[in-house]
C-alpha positions as CSV (number, residue, x, y, z in Angstrom):
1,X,0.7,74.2,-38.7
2,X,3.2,72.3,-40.9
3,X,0.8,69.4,-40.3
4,X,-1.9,71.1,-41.7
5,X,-0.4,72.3,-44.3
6,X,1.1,68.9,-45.6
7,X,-2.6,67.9,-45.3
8,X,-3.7,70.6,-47.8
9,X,-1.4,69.5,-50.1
10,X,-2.7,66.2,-50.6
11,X,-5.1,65.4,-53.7
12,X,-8.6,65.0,-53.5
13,X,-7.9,61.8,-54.8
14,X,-5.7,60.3,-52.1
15,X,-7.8,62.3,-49.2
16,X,-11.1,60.0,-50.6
17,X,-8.4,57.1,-50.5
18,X,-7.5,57.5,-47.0
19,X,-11.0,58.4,-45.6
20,X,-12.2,54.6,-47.4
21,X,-9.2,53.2,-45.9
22,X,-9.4,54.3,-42.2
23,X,-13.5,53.6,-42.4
24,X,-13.1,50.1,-43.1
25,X,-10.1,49.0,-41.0
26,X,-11.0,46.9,-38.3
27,X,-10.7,48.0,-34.8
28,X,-7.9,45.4,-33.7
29,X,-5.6,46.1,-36.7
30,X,-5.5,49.6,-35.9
31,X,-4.6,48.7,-31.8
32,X,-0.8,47.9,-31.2
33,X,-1.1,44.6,-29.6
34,X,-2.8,42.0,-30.3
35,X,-5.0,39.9,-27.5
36,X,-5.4,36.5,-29.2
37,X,-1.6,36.1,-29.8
38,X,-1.2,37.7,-25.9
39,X,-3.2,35.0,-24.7
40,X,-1.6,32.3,-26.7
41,X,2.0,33.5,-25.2
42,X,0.4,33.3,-21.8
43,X,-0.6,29.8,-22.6
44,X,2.6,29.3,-23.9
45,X,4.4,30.3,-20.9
46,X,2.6,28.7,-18.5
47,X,2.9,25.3,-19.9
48,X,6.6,25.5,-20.3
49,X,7.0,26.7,-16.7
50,X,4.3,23.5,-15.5
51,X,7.4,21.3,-17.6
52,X,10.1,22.6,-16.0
53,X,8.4,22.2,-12.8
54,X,7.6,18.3,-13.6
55,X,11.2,17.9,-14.7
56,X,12.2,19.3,-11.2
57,X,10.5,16.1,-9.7
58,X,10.3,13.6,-12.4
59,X,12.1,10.2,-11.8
60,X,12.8,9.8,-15.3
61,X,14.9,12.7,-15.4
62,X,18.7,11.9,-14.3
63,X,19.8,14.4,-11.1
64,X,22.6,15.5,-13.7
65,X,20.8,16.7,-16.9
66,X,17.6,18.2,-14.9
67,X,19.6,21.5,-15.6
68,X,20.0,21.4,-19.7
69,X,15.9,19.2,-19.3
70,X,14.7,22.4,-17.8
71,X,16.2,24.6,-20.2
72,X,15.0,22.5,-23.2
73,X,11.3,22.4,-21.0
74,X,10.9,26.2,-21.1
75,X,11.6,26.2,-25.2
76,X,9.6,23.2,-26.1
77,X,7.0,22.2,-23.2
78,X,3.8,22.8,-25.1
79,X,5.0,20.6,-27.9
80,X,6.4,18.0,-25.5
81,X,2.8,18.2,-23.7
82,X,0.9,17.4,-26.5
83,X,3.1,14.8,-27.7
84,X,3.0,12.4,-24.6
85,X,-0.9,13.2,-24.7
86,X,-1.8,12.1,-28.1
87,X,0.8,9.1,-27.4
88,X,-0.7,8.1,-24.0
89,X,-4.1,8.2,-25.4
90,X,-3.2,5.8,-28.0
91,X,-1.9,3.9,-25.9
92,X,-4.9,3.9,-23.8
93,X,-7.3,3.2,-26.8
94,X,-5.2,0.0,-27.8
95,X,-5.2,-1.5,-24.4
96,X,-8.4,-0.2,-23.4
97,X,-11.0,-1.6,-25.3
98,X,-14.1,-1.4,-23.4
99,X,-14.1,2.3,-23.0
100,X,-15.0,4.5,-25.7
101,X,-12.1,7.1,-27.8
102,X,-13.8,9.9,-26.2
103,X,-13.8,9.1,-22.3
104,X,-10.4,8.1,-22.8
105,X,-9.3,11.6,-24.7
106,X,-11.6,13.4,-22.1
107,X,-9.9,12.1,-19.2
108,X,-6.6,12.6,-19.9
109,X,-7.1,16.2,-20.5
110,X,-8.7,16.4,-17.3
111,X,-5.8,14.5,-15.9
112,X,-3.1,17.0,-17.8
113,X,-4.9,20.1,-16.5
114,X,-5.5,18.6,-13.0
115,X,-1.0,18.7,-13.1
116,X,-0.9,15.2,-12.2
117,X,2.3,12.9,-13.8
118,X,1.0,10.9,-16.6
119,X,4.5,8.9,-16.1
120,X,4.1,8.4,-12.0
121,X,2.2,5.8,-10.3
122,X,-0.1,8.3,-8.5
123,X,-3.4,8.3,-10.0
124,X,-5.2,10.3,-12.3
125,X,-8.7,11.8,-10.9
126,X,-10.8,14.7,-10.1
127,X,-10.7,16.0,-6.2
128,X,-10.6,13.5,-4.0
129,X,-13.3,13.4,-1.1
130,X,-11.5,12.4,2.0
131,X,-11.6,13.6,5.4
132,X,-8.5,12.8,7.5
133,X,-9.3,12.8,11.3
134,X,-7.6,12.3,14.5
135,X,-8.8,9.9,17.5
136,X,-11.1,12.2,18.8
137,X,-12.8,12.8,15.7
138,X,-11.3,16.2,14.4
139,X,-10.5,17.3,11.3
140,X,-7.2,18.0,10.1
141,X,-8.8,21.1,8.5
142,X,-9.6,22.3,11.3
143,X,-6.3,21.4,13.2
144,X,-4.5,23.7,11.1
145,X,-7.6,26.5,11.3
146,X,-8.2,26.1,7.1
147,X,-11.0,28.5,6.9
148,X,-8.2,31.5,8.1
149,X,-5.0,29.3,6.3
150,X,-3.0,31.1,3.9
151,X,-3.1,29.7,0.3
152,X,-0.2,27.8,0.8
153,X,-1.5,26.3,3.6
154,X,-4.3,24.9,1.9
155,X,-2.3,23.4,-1.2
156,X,-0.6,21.6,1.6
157,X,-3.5,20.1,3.2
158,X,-4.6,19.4,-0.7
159,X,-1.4,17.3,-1.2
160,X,-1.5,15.6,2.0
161,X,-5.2,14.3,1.7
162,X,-4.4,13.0,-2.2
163,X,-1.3,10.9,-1.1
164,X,-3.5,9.4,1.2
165,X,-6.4,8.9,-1.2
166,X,-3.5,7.5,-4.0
167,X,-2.8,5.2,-1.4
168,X,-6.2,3.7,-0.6
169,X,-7.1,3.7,-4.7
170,X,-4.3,1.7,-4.9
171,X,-4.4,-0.7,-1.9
172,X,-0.9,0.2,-0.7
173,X,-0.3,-1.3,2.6
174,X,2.1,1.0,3.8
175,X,3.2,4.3,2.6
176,X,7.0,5.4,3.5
177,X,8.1,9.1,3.2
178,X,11.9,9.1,2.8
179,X,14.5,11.6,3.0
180,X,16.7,11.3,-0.5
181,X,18.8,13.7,0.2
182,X,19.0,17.5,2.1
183,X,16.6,18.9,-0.8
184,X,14.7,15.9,-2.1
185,X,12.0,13.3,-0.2
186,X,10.8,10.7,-2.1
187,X,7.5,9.1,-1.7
188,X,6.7,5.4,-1.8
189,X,3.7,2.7,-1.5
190,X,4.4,-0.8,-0.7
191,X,1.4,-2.8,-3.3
192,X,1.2,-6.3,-3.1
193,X,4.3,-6.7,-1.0
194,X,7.0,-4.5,-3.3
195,X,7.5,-1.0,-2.5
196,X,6.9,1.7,-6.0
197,X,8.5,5.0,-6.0
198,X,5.1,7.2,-7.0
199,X,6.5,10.4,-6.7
200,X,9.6,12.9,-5.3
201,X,9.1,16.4,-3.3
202,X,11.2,19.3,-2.6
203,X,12.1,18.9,1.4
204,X,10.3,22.2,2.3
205,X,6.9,20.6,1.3
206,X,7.7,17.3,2.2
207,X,8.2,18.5,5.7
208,X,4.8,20.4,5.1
209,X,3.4,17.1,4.6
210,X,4.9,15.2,6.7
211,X,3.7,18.2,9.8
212,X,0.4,17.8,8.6
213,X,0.3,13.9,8.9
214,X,1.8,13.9,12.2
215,X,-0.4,16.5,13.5
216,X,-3.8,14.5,12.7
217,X,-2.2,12.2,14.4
218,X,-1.5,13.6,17.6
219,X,2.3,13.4,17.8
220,X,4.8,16.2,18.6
221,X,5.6,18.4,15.4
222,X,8.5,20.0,17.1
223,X,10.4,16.8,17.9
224,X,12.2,15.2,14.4
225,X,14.5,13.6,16.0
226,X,13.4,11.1,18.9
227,X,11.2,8.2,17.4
228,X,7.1,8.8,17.6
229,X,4.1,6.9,16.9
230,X,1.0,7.9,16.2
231,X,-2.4,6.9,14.5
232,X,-5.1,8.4,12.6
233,X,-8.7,7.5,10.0
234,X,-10.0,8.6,7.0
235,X,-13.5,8.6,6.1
236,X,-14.6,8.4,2.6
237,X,-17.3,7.5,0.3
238,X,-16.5,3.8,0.1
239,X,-15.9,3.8,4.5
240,X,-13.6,4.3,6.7
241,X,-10.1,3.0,7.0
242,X,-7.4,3.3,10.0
243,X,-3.2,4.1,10.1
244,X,-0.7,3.9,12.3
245,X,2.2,6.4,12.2
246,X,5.7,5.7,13.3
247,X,8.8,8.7,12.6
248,X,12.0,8.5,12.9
249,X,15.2,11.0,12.5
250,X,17.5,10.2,10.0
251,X,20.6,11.6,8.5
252,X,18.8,13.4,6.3
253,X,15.8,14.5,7.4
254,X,12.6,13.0,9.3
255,X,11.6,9.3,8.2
256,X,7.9,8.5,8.3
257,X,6.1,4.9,8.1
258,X,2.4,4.9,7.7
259,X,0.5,1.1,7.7
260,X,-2.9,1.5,6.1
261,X,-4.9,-1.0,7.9
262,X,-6.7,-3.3,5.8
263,X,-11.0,-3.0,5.7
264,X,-10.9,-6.0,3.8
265,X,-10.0,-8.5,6.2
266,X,-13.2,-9.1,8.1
267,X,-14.6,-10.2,4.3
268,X,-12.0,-13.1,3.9
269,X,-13.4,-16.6,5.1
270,X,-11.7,-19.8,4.7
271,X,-12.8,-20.5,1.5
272,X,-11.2,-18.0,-0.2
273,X,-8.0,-17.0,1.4
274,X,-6.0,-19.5,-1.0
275,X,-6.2,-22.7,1.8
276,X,-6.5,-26.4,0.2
277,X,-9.6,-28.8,0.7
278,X,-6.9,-31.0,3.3
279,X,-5.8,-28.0,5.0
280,X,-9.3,-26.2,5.1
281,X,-10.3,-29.5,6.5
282,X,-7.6,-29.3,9.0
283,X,-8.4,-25.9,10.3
284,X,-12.5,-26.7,10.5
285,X,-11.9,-29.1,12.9
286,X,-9.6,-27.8,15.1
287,X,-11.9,-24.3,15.0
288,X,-15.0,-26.5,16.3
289,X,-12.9,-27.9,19.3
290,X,-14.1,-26.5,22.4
291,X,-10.5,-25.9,23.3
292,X,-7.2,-25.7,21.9
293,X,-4.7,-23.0,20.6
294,X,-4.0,-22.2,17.1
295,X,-1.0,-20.4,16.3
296,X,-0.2,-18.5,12.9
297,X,3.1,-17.2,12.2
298,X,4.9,-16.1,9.5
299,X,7.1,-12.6,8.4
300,X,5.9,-9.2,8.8
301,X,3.0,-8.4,6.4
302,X,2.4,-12.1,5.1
303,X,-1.2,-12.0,6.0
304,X,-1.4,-13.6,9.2
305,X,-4.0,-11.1,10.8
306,X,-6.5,-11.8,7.8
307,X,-6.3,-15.7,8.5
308,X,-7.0,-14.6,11.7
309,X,-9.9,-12.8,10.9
310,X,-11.3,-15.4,8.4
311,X,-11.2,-18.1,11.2
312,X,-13.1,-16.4,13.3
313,X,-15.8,-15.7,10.6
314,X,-16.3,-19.2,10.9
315,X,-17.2,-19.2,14.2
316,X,-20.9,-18.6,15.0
317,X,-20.6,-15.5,16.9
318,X,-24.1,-15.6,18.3
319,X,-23.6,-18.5,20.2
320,X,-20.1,-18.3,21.6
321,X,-18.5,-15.3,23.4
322,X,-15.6,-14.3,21.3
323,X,-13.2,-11.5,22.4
324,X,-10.2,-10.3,21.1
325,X,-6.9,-8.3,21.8
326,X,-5.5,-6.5,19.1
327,X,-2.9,-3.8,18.0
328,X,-4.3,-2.2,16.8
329,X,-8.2,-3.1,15.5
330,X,-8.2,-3.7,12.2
331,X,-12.0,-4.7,11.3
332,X,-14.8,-4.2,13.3
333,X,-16.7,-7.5,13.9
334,X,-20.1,-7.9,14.7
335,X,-21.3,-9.7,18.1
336,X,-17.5,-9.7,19.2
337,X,-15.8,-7.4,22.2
338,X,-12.7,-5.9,20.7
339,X,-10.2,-4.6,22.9
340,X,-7.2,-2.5,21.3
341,X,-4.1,-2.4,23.0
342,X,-2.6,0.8,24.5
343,X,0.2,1.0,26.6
344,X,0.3,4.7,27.4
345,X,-3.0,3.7,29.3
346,X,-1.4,0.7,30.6
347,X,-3.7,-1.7,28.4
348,X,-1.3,-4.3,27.5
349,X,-1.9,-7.8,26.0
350,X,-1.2,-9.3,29.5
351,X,-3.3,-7.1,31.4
352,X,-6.4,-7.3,28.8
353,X,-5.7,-11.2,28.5
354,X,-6.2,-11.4,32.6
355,X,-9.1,-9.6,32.6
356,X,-10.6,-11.5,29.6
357,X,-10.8,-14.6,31.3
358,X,-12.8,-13.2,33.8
359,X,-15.3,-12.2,31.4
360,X,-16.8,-16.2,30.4
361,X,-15.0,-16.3,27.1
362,X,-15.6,-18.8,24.3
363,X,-12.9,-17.5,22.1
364,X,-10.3,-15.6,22.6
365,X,-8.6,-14.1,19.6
366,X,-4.2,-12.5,20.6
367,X,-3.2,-10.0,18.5
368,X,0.6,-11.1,18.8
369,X,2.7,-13.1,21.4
370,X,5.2,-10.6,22.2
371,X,6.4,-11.7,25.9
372,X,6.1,-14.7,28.1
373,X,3.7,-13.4,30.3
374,X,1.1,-13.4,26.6
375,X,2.5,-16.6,26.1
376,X,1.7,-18.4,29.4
377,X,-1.8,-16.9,29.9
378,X,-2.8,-17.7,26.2
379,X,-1.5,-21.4,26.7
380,X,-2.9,-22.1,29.6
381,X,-6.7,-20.4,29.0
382,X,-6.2,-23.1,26.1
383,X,-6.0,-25.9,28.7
384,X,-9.0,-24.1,30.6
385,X,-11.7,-24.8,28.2
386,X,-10.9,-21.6,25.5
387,X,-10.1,-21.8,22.1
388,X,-7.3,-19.8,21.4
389,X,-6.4,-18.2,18.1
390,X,-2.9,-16.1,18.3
391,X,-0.4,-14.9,16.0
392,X,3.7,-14.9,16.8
393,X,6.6,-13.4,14.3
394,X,8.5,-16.5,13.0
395,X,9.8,-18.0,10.2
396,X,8.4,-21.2,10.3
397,X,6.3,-23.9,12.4
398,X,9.1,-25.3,14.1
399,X,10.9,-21.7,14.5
400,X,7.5,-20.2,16.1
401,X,7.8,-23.3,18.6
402,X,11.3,-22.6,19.6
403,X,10.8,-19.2,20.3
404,X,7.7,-19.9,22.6
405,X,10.1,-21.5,24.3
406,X,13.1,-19.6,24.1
407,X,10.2,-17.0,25.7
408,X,10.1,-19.2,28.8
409,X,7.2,-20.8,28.3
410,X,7.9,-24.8,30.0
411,X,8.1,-27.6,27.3
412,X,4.7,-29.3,29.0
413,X,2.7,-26.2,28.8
414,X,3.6,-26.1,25.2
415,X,2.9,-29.5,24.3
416,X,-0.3,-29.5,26.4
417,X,-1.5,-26.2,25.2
418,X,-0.6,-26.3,21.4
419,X,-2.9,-27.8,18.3
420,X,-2.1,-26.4,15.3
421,X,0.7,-24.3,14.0
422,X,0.0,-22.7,10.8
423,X,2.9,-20.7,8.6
424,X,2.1,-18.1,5.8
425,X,3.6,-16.3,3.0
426,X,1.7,-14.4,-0.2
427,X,2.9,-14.8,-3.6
428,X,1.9,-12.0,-6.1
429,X,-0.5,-13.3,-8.9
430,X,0.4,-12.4,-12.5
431,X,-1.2,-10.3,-14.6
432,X,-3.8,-11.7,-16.6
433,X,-3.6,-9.1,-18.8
434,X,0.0,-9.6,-19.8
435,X,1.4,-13.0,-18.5
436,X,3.6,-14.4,-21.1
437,X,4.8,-17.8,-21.3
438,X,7.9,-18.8,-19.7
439,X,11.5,-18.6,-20.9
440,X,13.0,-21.6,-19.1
441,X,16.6,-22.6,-19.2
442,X,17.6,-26.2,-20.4
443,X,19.0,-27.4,-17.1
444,X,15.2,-25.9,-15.4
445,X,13.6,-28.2,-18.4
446,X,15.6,-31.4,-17.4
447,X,14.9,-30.6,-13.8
448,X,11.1,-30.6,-14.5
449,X,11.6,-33.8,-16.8
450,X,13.3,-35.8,-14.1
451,X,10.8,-34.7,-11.8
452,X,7.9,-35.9,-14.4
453,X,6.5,-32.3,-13.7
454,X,4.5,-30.8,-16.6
455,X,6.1,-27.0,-17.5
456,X,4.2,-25.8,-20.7
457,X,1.5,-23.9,-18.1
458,X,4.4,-22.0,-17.2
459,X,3.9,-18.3,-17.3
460,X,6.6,-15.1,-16.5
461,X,5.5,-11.4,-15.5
462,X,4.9,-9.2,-18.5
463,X,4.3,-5.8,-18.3
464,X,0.7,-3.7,-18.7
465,X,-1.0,-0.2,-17.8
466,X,-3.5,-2.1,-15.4
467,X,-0.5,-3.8,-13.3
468,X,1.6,-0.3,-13.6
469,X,4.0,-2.5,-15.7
470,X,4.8,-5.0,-12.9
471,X,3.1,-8.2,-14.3
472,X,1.8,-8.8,-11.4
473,X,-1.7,-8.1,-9.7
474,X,-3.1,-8.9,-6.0
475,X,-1.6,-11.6,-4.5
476,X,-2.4,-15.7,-3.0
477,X,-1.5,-17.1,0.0
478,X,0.3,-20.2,0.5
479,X,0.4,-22.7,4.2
480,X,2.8,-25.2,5.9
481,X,1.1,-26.8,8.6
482,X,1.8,-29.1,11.6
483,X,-0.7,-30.6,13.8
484,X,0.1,-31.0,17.1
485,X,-0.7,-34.3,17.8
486,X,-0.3,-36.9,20.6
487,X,3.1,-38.0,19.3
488,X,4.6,-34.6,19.0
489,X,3.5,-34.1,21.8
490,X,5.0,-36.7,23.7
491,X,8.0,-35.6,21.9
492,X,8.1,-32.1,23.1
493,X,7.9,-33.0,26.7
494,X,10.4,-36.0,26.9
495,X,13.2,-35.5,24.4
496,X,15.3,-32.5,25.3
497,X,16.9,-33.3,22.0
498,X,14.0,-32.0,20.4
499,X,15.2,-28.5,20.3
500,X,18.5,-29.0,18.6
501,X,16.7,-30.4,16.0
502,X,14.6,-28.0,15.2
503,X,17.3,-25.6,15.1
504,X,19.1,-28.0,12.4
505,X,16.5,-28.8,10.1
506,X,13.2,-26.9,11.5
507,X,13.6,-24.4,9.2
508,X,14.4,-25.6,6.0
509,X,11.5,-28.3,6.3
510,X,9.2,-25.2,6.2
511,X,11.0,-23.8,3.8
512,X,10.6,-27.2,1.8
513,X,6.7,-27.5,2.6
514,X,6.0,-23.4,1.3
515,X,8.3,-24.1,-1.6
516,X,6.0,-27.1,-2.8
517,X,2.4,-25.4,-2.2
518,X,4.3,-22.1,-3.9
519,X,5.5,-25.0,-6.7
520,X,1.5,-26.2,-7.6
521,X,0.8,-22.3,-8.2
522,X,3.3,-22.2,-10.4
523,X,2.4,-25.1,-12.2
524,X,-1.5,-23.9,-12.8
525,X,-0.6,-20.4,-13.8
526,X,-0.8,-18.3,-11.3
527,X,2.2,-17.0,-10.5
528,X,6.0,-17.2,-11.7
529,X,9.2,-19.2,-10.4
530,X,10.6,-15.6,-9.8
531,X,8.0,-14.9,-7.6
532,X,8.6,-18.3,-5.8
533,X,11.6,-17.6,-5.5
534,X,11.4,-14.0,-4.4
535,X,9.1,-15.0,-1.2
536,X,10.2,-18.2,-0.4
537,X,14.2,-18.4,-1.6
């Protein structure tokens, strides 16, 4: 009633005043919230949470100050956000010149809102489509039952698929998942030889990942202790491609190794694997001797399998029976019988090697001399009329030679079985992009004087987007040879000092004979005296 009567009080005046008024408000001024600016705090909040959550894992972040980061992240992330975007787009357009301002502005934004690291190494992309699949053919999804998986669940599976995929875009040969520490695992591919840290996980995910991995590729997921090994393929758009697994327990957590198996090394022939007209000459004509062995060796990932595999592309395989022993298969070549290793069903290299000769081989291809049993058969099916190609771990020619024998193989079936020994290493190539001339010192400039050696082709590693600020892209390989010849091998078989002195100076002949093929890439441009150094010492 007092309401009422205030109202009646009022002049006619004001009453007209406040009818025009409350007619033309608008309906969102008269609500007591507003949905625009509710939105726009939504935004707000969920792009400082994404900050805090990329400073949680970010390398560039020092362990001690991700507390006060992630409190600075939760103030100003959105500002921070659109900073490193219009600054990485710049970036982009300067170095970038053959794509257009607005695919380069479109894809980052994709990239941003895809919550991928603009500062990692992983890269930046929609979805990838890959299917990860065990031996028998099934897919992980279905392993883990995806279609009745819990959200988690999938965003596991998610992460597990686009390691794999950052891997193959970036032709990693081996991908290592190591525990940091009790709470942090940190990821790593090994590119062109050198291992980059491309991103770091909480452990509970990690292990997630690391469950998933093993799973598809049929080891235990219960044991994280005792050491496993494993294998599994991927099939994408561009093929498939092969890994091999091996875990291990650690102090801090489970260890996993993964070797992505190159597809590329059945497409490598001897022209273009880095080999010399003399020693592509060299190799031609022992590859069209009806018998013989050759033997490459060389260090752990230094490319011997894909000199394997380019030899044998210059063989006519229509003609000649060629089979081969390998651990696993690596490329599939046509018109050749493959035969991959597998102890647990008691295939071995001995036990395949026996039954190959039994088979009318022309060529028999060893994956790797690992026992003297392999050793004796291959040697002597290289005095029966086979041309044998094999591969042994060694540090040089004359090392390889000693350990056939320190193997047990007899000094005459060594001489009478062995051609050609052929050791490898790959050197990085720089980065055409961003190769900048050398700094040399003045002792290195009278060094090259002395030596009458031209240095102003002399390049050093830069730094560029398109090399991930290595200076250095792909990489070359460089050969040391010895041919077995008549006089060696008269050697072998009646000197018994032989041995000691290839233990002497053996090694650091080889050493010598890499550094100076290592030296003539230097020389044209291709790759840096710190890279020499780095592979060859």
């Amino acid at each position: 009633m007092e309401t009422l009567a205030c109202i009646k009080c009022f002049p006619a005046g004001w009453s007209c005043v406040l009818l025009a008024g409350a007619s033309t408000a608008s309906p969102t001024e008269s609500l007591s919230f507003n949905p625009i600016k509710l939105v726009v705090l939504c935004g707000w909040v969920y792009l400082c949470l994404y900050f805090v959550q990329r400073v949680q894992f970010s390398l560039l972040v020092p362990k001690k100050y991700k507390t006060i980061a992630k409190i600075a992240a939760l103030f100003v992330g959105p500002v921070l956000f659109f900073v490193l975007l219009i600054v990485d787009i710049g970036r982009q357009i300067s170095t970038e010149r053959h794509r257009s301002v607005f695919e380069i502005i479109k894809q980052q934004l994709q990239n941003a809102f895809a919550g991928r690291s603009s500062s990692g190494f992983i890269s930046s992309r929609k979805e990838p489509t890959i299917r990860l699949l065990d031996s028998s053919g099934t897919e992980l999804k279905q392993i883990y039952g995806h279609g009745k998986s819990k959200r988690g669940d999938r965003h596991v599976l998610d992460l597990t698929e686009r390691i794999i995929w950052d891997a193959l875009q970036q032709q990693a040969s081996d991908i290592l998942i190591d525990p940091k520490d009790n709470s942090i695992y940190t990821i790593r591919f090994r590119v062109d030889g050198v291992l980059r840290t491309v991103e770091q996980l909480d452990a509970g995910k990690c292990q997630a990942v690391i469950n998933s991995i093993k799973a598809v590729s049929n080891m235990d997921i219960s044991e994280k202790r005792r050491p496993q090994d494993g294998a599994f393929v991927t099939k994408t758009a561009d093929g498939t491609a092969s890994f091999r697994v091996a875990s291990a327990g650690t102090v801090n957590g489970e260890k996993l190794s993964i070797r992505v198996l190159s597809q590329k090394a059945g497409m490598y022939t001897l022209d273009n694997i880095g080999l010399s007209d003399k020693q592509r000459s060299i190799i031609k004509d022992a590859i069209i001797k009806p018998s013989g062995m050759i033997l490459m060796c060389g260090p752990t990932g230094s490319g011997k399998t894909t000199s394997l595999y380019a030899m044998l592309n210059e063989i006519d395989l229509y003609t000649r029976n060629v089979i081969t022993v390998e651990d696993p298969i690596e490329c599939v070549l046509p018109n050749a019988s493959q035969i991959e290793v597998n102890p647990k069903a008691g295939i071995t290299f001995a036990k395949s090697l026996r039954s190959i000769l039994r088979q009318d081989p022309d060529v028999i291809s060893v994956g790797e001399i690992r026992d003297e049993e392999t050793a004796s058969i291959a040697l002597r099916a290289s005095q029966t009329g086979h041309l044998v190609f094999a591969t042994i771990h060694s540090y040089s020619n004359e090392s390889a030679m000693v350990r056939l024998l320190d193997l047990g193989v007899t000094a005459v079936l060594l001489s009478s079985g062995l051609d050609l020994v052929i050791s490898q290493r790959l050197l990085r190539r720089l980065c055409t992009d961003c190769k900048k001339p050398a700094r040399l010192t003045q002792s290195q400039i009278d060094d090259f004087r002395r030596k009458r050696i031209d240095y102003k082709n002399l390049f050093h590693a830069g730094g560029c987007e398109r090399c991930h600020k290595t200076g250095y892209r792909r990489r070359t390989a460089i050969f040391d040879m010895i041919v077995v010849d008549n006089e060696l091998k008269a050697s072998i078989v009646s000197s018994d000092s032989w041995i000691t002195e290839l233990r002497k100076a053996g090694d650091e002949q080889g050493k010598s004979n890499l550094r100076k093929q290592g030296l003539k890439m230097v020389l044209s441009g291709v790759t840096s005296l710190e890279e020499l150094k780095r592979v060859v010492g």
